[in-house]
PDB file of N, CA, C and O in Angstrom:
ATOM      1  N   UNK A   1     -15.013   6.395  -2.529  1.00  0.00           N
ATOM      2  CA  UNK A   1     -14.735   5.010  -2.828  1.00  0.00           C
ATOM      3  C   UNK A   1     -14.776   4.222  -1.520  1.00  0.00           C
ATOM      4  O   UNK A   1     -14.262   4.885  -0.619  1.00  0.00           O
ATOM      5  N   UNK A   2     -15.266   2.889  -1.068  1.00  0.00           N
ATOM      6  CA  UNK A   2     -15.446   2.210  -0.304  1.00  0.00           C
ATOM      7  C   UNK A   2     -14.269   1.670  -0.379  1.00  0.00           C
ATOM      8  O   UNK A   2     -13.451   1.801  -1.289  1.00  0.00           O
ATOM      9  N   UNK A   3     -14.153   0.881   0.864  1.00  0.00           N
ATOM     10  CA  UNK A   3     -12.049  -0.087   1.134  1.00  0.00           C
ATOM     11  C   UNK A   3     -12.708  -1.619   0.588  1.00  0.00           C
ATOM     12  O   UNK A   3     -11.891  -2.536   0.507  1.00  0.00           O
ATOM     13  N   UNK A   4     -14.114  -1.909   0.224  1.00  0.00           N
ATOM     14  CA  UNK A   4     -14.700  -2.977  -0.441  1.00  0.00           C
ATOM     15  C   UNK A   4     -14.315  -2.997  -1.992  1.00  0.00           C
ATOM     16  O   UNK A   4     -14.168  -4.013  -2.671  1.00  0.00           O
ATOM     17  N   UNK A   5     -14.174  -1.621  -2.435  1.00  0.00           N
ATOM     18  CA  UNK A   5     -13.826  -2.112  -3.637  1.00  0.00           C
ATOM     19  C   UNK A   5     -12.683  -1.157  -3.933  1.00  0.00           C
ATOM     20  O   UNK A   5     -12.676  -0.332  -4.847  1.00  0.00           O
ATOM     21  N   UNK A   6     -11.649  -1.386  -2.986  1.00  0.00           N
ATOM     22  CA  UNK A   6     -10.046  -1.326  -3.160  1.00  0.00           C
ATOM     23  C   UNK A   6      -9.142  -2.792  -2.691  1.00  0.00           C
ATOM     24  O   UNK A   6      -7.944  -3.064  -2.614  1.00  0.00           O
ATOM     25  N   UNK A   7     -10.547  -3.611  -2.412  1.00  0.00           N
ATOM     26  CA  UNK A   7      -9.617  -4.786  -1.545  1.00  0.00           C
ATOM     27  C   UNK A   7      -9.183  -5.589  -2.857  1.00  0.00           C
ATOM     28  O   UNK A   7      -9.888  -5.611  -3.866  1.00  0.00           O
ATOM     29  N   UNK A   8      -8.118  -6.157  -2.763  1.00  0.00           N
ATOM     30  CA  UNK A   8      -7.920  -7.024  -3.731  1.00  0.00           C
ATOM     31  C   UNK A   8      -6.823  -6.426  -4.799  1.00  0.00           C
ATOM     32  O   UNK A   8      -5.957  -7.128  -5.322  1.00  0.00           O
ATOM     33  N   UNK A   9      -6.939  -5.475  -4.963  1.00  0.00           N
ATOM     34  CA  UNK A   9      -6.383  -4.613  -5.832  1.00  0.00           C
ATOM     35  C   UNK A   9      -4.483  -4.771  -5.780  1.00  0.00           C
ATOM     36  O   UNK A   9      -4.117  -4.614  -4.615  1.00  0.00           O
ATOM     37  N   UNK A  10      -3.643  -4.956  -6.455  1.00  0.00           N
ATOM     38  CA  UNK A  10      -2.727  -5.580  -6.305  1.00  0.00           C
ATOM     39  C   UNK A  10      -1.528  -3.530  -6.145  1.00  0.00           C
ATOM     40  O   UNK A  10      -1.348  -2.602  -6.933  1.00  0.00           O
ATOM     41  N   UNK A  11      -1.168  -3.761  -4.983  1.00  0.00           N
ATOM     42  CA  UNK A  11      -0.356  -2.206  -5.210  1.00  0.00           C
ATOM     43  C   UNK A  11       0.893  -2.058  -5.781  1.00  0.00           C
ATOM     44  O   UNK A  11       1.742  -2.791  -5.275  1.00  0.00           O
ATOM     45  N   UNK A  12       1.391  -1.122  -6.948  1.00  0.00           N
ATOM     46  CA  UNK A  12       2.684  -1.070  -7.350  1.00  0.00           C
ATOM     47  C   UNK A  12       3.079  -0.012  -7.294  1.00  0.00           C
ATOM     48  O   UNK A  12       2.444   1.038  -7.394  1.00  0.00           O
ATOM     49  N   UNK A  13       4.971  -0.289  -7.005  1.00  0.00           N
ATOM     50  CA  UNK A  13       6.012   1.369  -7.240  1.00  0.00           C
ATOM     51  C   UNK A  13       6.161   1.370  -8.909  1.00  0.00           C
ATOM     52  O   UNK A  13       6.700   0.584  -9.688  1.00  0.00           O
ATOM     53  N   UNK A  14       5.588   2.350  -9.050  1.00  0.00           N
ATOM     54  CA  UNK A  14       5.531   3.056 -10.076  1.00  0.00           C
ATOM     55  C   UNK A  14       7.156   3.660 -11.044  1.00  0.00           C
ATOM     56  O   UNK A  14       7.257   3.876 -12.252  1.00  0.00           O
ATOM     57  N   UNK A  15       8.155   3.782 -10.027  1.00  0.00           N
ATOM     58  CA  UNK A  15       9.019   3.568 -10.033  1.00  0.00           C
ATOM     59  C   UNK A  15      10.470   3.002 -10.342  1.00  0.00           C
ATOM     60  O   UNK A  15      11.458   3.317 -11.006  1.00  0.00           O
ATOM     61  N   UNK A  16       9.868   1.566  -9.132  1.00  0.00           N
ATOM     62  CA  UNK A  16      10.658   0.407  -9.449  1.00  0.00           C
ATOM     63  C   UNK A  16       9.816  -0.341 -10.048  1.00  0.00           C
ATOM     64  O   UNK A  16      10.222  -1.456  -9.719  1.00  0.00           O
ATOM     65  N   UNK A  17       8.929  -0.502 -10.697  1.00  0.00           N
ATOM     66  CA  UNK A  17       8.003  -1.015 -11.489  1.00  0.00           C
ATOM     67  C   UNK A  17       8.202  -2.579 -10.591  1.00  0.00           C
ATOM     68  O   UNK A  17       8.891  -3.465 -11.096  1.00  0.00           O
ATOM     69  N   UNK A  18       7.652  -2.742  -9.491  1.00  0.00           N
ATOM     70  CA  UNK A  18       7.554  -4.056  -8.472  1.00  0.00           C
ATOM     71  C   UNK A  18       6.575  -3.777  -7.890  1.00  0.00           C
ATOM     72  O   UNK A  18       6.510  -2.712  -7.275  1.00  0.00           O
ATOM     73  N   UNK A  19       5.448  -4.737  -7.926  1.00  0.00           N
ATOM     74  CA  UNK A  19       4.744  -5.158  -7.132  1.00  0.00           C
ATOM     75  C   UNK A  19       4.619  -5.952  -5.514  1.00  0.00           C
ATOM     76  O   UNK A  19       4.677  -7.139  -5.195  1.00  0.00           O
ATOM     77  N   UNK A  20       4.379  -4.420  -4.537  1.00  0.00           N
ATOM     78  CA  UNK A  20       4.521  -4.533  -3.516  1.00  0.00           C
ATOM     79  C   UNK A  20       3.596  -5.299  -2.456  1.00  0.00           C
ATOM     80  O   UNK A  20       3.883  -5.350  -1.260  1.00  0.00           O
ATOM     81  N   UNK A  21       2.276  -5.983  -3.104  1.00  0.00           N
ATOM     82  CA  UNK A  21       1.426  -6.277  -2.407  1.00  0.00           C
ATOM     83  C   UNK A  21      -0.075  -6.516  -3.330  1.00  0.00           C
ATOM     84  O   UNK A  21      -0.352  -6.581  -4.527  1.00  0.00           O
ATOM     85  N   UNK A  22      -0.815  -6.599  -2.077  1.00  0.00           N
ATOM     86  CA  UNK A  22      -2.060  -6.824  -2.681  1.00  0.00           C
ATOM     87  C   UNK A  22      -3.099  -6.110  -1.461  1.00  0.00           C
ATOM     88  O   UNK A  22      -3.367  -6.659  -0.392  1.00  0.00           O
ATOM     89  N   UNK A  23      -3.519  -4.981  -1.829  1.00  0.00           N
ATOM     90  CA  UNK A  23      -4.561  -4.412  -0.483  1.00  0.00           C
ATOM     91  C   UNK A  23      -5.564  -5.550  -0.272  1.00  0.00           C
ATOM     92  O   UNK A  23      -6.104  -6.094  -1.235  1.00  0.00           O
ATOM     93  N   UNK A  24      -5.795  -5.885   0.924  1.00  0.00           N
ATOM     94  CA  UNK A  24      -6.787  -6.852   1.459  1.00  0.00           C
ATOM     95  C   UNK A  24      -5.270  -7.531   2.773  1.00  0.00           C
ATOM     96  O   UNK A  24      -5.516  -7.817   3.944  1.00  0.00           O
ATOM     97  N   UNK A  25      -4.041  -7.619   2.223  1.00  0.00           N
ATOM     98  CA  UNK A  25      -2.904  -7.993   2.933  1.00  0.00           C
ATOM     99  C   UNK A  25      -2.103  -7.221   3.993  1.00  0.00           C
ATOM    100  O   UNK A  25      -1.340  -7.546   4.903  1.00  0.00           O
ATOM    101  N   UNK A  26      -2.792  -5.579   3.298  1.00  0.00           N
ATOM    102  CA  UNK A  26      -1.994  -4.324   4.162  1.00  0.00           C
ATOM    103  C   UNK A  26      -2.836  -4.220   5.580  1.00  0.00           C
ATOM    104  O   UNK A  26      -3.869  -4.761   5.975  1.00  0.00           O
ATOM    105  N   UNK A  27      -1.781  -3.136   6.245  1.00  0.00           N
ATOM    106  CA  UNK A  27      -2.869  -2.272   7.438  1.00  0.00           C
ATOM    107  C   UNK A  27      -3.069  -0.890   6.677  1.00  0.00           C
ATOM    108  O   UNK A  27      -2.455  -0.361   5.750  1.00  0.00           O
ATOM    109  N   UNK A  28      -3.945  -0.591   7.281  1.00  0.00           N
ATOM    110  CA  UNK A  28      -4.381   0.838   6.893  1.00  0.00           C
ATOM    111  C   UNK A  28      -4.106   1.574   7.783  1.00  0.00           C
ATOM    112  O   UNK A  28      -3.977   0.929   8.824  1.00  0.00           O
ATOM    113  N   UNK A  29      -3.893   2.964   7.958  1.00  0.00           N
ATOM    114  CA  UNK A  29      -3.962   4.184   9.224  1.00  0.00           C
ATOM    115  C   UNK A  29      -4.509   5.253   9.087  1.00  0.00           C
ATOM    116  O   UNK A  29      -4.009   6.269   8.604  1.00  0.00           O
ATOM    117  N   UNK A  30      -5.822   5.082   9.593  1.00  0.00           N
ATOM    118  CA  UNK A  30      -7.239   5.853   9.556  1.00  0.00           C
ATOM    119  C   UNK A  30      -6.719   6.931  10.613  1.00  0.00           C
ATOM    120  O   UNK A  30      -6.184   6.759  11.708  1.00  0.00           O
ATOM    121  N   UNK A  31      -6.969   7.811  10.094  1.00  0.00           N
ATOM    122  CA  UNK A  31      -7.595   9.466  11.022  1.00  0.00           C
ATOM    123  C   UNK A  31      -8.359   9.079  11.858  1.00  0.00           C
ATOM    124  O   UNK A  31      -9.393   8.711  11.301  1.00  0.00           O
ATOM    125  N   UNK A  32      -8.412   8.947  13.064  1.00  0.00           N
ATOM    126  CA  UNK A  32      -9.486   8.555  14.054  1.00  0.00           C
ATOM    127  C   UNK A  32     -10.747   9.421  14.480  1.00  0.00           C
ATOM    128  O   UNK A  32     -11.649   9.112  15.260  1.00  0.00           O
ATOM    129  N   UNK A  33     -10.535  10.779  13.639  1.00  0.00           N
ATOM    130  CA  UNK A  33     -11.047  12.059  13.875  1.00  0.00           C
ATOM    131  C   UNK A  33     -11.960  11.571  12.666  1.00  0.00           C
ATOM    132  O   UNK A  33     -13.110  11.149  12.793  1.00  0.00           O
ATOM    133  N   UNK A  34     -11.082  11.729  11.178  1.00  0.00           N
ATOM    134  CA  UNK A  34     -12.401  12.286  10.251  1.00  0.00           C
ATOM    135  C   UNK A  34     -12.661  10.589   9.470  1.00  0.00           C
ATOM    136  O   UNK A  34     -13.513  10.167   8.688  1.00  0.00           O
ATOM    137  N   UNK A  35     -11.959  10.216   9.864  1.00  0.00           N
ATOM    138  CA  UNK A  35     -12.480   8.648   9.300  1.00  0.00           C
ATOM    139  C   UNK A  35     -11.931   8.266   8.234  1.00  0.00           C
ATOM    140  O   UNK A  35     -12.248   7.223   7.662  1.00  0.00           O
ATOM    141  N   UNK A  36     -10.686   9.379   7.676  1.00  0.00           N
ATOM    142  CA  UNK A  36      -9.672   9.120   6.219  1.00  0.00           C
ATOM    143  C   UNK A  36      -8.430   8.473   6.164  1.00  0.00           C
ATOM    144  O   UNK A  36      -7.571   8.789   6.988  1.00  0.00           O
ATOM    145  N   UNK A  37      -8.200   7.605   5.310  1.00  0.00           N
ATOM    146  CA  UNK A  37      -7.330   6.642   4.834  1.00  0.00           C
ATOM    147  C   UNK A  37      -5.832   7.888   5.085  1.00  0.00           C
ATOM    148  O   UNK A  37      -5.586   8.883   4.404  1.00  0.00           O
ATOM    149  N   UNK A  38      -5.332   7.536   5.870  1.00  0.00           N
ATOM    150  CA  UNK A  38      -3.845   8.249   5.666  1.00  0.00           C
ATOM    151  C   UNK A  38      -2.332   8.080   5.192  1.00  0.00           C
ATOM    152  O   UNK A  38      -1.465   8.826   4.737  1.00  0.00           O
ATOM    153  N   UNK A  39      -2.497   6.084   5.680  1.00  0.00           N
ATOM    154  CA  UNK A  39      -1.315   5.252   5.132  1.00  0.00           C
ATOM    155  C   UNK A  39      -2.086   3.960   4.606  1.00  0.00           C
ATOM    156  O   UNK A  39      -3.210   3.510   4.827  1.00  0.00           O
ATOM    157  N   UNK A  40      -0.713   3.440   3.597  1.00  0.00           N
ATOM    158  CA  UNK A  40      -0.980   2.074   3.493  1.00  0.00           C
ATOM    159  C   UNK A  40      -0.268   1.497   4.178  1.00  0.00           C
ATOM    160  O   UNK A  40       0.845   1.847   3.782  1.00  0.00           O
ATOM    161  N   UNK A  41      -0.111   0.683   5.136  1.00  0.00           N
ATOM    162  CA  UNK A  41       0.850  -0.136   5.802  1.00  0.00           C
ATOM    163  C   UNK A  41       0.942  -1.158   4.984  1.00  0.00           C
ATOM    164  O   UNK A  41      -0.091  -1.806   4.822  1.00  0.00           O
ATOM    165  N   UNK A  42       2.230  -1.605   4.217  1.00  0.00           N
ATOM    166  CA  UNK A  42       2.833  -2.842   3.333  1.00  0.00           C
ATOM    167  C   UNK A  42       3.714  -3.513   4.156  1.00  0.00           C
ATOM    168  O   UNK A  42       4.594  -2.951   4.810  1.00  0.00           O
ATOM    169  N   UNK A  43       3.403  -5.249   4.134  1.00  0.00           N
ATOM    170  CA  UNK A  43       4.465  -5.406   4.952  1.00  0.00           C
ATOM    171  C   UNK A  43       5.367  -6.171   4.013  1.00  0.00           C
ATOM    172  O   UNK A  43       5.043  -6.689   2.944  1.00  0.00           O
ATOM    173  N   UNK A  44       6.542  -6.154   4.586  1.00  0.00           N
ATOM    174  CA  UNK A  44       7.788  -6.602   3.518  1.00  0.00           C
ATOM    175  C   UNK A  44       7.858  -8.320   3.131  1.00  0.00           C
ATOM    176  O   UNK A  44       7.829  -9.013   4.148  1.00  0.00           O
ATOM    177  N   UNK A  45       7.923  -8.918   2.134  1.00  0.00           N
ATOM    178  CA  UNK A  45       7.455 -10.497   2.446  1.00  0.00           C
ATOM    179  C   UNK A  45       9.088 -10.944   1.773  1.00  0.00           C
ATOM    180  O   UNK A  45       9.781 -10.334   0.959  1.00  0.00           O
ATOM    181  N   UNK A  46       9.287 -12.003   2.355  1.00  0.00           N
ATOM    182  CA  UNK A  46      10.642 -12.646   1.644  1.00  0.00           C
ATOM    183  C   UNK A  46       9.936 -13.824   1.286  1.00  0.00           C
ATOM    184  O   UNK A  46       8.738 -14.095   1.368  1.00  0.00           O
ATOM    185  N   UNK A  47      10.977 -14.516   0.846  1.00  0.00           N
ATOM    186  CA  UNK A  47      10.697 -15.869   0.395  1.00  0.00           C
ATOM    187  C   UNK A  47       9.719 -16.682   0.724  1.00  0.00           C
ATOM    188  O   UNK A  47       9.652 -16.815   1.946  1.00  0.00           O
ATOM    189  N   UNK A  48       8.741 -17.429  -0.003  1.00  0.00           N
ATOM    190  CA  UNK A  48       7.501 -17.930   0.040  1.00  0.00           C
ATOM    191  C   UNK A  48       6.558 -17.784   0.810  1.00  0.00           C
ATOM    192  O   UNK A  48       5.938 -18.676   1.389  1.00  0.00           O
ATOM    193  N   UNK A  49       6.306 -16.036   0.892  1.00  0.00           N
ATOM    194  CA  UNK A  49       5.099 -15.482   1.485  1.00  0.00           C
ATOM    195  C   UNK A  49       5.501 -15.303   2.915  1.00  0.00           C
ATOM    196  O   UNK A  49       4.844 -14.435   3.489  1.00  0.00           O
ATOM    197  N   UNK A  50       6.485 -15.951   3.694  1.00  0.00           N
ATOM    198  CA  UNK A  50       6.804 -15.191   5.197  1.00  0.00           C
ATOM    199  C   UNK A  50       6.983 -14.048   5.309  1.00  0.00           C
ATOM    200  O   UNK A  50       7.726 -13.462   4.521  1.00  0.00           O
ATOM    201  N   UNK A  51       6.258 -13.316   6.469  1.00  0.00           N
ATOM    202  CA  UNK A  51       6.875 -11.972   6.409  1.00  0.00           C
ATOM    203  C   UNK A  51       7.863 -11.685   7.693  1.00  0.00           C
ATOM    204  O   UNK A  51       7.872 -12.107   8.850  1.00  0.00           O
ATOM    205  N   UNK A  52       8.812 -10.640   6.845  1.00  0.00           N
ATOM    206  CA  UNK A  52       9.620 -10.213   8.073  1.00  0.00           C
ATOM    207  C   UNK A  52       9.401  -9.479   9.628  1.00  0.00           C
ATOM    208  O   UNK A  52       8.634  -8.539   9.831  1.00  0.00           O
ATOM    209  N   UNK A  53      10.003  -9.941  10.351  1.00  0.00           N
ATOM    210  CA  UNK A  53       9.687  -9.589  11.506  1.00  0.00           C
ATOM    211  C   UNK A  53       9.669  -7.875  11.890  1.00  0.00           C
ATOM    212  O   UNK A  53      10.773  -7.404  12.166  1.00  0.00           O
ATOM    213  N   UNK A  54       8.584  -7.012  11.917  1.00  0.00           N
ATOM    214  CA  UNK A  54       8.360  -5.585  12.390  1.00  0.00           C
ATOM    215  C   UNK A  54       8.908  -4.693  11.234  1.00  0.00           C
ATOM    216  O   UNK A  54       9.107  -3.486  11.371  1.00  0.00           O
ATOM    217  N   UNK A  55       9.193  -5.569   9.785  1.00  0.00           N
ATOM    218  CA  UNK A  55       9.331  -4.511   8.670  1.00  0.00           C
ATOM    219  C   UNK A  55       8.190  -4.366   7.694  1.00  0.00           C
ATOM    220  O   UNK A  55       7.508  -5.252   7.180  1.00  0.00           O
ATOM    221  N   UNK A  56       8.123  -2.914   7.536  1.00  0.00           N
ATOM    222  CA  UNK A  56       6.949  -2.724   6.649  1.00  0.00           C
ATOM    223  C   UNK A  56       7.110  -1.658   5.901  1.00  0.00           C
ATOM    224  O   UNK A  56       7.986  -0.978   6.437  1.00  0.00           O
ATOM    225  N   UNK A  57       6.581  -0.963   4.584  1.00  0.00           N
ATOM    226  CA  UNK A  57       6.662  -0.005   4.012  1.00  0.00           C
ATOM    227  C   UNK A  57       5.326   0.434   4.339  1.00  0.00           C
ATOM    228  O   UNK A  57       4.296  -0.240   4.309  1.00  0.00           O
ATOM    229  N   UNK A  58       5.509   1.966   4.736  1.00  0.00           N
ATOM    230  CA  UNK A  58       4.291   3.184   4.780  1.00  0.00           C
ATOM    231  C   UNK A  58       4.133   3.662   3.465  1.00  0.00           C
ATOM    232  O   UNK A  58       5.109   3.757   2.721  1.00  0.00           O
ATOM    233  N   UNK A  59       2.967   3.980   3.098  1.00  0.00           N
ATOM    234  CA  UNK A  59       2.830   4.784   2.073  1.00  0.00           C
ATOM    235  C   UNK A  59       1.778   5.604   2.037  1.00  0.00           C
ATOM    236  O   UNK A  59       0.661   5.260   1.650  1.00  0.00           O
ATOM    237  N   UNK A  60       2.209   7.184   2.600  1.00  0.00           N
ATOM    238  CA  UNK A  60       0.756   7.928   2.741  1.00  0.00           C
ATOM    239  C   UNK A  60      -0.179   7.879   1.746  1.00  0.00           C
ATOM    240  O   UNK A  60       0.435   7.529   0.738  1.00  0.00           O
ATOM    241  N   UNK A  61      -1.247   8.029   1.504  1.00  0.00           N
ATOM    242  CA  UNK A  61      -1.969   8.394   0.792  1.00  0.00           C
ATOM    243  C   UNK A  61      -1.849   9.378  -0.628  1.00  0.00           C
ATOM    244  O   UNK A  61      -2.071   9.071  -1.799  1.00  0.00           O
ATOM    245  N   UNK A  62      -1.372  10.781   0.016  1.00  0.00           N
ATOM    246  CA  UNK A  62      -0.785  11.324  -0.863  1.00  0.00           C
ATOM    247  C   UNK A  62       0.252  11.034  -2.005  1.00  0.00           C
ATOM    248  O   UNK A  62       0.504  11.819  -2.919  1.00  0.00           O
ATOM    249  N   UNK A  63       0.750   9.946  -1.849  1.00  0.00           N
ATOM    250  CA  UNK A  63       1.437   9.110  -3.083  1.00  0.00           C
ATOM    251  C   UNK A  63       1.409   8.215  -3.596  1.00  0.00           C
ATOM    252  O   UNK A  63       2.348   7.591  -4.090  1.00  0.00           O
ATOM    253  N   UNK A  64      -0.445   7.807  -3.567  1.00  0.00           N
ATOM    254  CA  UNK A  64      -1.270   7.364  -4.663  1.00  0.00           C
ATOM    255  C   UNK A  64      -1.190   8.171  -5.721  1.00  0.00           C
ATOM    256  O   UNK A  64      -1.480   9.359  -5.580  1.00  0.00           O
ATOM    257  N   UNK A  65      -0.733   7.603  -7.113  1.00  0.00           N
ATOM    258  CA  UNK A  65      -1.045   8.122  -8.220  1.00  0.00           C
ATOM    259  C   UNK A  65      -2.040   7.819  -8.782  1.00  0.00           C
ATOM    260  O   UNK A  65      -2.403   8.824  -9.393  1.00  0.00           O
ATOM    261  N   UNK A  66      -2.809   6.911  -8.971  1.00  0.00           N
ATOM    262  CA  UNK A  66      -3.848   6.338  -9.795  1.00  0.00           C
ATOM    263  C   UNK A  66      -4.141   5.098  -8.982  1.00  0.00           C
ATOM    264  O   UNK A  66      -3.352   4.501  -8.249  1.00  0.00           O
ATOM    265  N   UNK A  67      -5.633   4.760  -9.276  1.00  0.00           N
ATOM    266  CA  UNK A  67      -6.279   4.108  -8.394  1.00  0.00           C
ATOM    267  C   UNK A  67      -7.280   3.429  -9.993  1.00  0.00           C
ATOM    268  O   UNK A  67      -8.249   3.972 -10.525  1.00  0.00           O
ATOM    269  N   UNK A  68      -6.601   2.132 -10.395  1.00  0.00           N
ATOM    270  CA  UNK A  68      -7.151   1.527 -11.375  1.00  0.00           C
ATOM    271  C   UNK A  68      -8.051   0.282 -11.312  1.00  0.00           C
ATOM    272  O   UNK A  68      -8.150  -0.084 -10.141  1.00  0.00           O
ATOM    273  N   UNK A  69      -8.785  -0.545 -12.217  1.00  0.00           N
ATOM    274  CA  UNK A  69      -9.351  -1.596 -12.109  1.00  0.00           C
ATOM    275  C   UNK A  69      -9.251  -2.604 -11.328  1.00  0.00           C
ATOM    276  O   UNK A  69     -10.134  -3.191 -10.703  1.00  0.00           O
ATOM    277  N   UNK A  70      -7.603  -2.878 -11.405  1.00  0.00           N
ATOM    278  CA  UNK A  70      -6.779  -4.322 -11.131  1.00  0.00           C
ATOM    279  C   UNK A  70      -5.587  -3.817 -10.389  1.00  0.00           C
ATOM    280  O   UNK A  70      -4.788  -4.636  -9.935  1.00  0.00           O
ATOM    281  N   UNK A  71      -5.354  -2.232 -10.188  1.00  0.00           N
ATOM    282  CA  UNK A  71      -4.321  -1.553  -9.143  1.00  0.00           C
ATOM    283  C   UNK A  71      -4.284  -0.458  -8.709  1.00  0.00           C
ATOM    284  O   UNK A  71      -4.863   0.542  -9.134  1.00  0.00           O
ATOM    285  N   UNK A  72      -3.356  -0.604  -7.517  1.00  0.00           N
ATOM    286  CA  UNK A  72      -3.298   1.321  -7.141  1.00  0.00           C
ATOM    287  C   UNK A  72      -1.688   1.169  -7.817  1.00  0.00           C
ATOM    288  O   UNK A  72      -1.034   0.149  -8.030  1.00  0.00           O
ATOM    289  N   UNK A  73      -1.387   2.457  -8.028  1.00  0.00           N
ATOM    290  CA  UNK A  73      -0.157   2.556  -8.881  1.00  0.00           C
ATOM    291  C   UNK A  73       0.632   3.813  -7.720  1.00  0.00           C
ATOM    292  O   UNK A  73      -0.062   4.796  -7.460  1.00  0.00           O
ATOM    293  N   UNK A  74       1.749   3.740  -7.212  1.00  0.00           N
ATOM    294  CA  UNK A  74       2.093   4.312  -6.225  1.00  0.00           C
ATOM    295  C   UNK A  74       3.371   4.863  -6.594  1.00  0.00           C
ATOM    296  O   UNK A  74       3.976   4.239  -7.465  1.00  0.00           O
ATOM    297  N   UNK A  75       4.222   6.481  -5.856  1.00  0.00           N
ATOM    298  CA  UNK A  75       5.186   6.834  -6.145  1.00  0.00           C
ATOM    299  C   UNK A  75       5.770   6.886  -5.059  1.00  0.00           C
ATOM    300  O   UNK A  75       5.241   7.463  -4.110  1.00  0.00           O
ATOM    301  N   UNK A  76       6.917   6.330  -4.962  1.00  0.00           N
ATOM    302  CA  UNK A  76       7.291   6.668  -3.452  1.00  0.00           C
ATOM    303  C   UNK A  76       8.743   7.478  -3.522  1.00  0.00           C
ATOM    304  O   UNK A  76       9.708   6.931  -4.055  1.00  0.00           O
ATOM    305  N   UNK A  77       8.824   8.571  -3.055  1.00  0.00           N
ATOM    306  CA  UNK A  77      10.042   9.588  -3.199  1.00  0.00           C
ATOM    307  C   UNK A  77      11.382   8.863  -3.111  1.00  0.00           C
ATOM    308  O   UNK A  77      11.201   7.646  -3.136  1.00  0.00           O
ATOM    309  N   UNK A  78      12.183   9.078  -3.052  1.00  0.00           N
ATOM    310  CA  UNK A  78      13.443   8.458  -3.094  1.00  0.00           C
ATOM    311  C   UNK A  78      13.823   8.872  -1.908  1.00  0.00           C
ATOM    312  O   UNK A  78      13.793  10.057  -1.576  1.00  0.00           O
ATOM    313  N   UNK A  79      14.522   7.178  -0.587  1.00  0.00           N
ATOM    314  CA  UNK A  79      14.802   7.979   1.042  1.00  0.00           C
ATOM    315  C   UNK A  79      13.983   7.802   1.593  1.00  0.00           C
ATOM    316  O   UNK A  79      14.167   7.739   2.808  1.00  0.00           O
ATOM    317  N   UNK A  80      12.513   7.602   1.044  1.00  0.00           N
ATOM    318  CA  UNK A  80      11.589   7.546   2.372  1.00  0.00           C
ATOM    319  C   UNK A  80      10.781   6.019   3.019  1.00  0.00           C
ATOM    320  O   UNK A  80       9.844   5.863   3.802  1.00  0.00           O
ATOM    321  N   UNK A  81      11.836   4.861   2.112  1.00  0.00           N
ATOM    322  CA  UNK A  81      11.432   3.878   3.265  1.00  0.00           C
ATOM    323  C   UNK A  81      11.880   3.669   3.885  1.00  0.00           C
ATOM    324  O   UNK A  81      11.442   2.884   4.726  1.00  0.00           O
TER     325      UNK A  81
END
């Protein structure tokens, strides 16, 4: 899959059933070696789209659950933001 057609894609905890973002807004953290997606960097937004200063949620890769039309659908363990 290309990051062209993951952009846009709105990401949710699966979880807390909240919508954390929208990829095209995140950082990513590429393997510099093999060229693979390892995190999503989310950053935390408060009130009318400002974001907070140096807070962000990680979310490896590995806790992508599904990767749909209109979302990635994400699990994030309990403790690990």
């Amino acid at each position: 899959m290309r990051l062209s057609e993951l952009s846009g894609k709105e990401i949710v905890d699966v979880k807390k059933a909240e919508r954390l973002g929208v990829l095209g807004q995140t950082d990513l953290e590429i393997n510099e070696t093999t060229g693979q997606i390892q995190a999503l960097l989310i950053p935390n937004v408060k009130w009318f789209g400002f974001k907070r200063q140096g807070t962000e949620v990680r979310v490896p890769w590995s806790h992508i659950q599904k990767i749909g039309n209109d979302m990635i659908i994400i699990d994030i363990p309990d403790g690990t933001e």
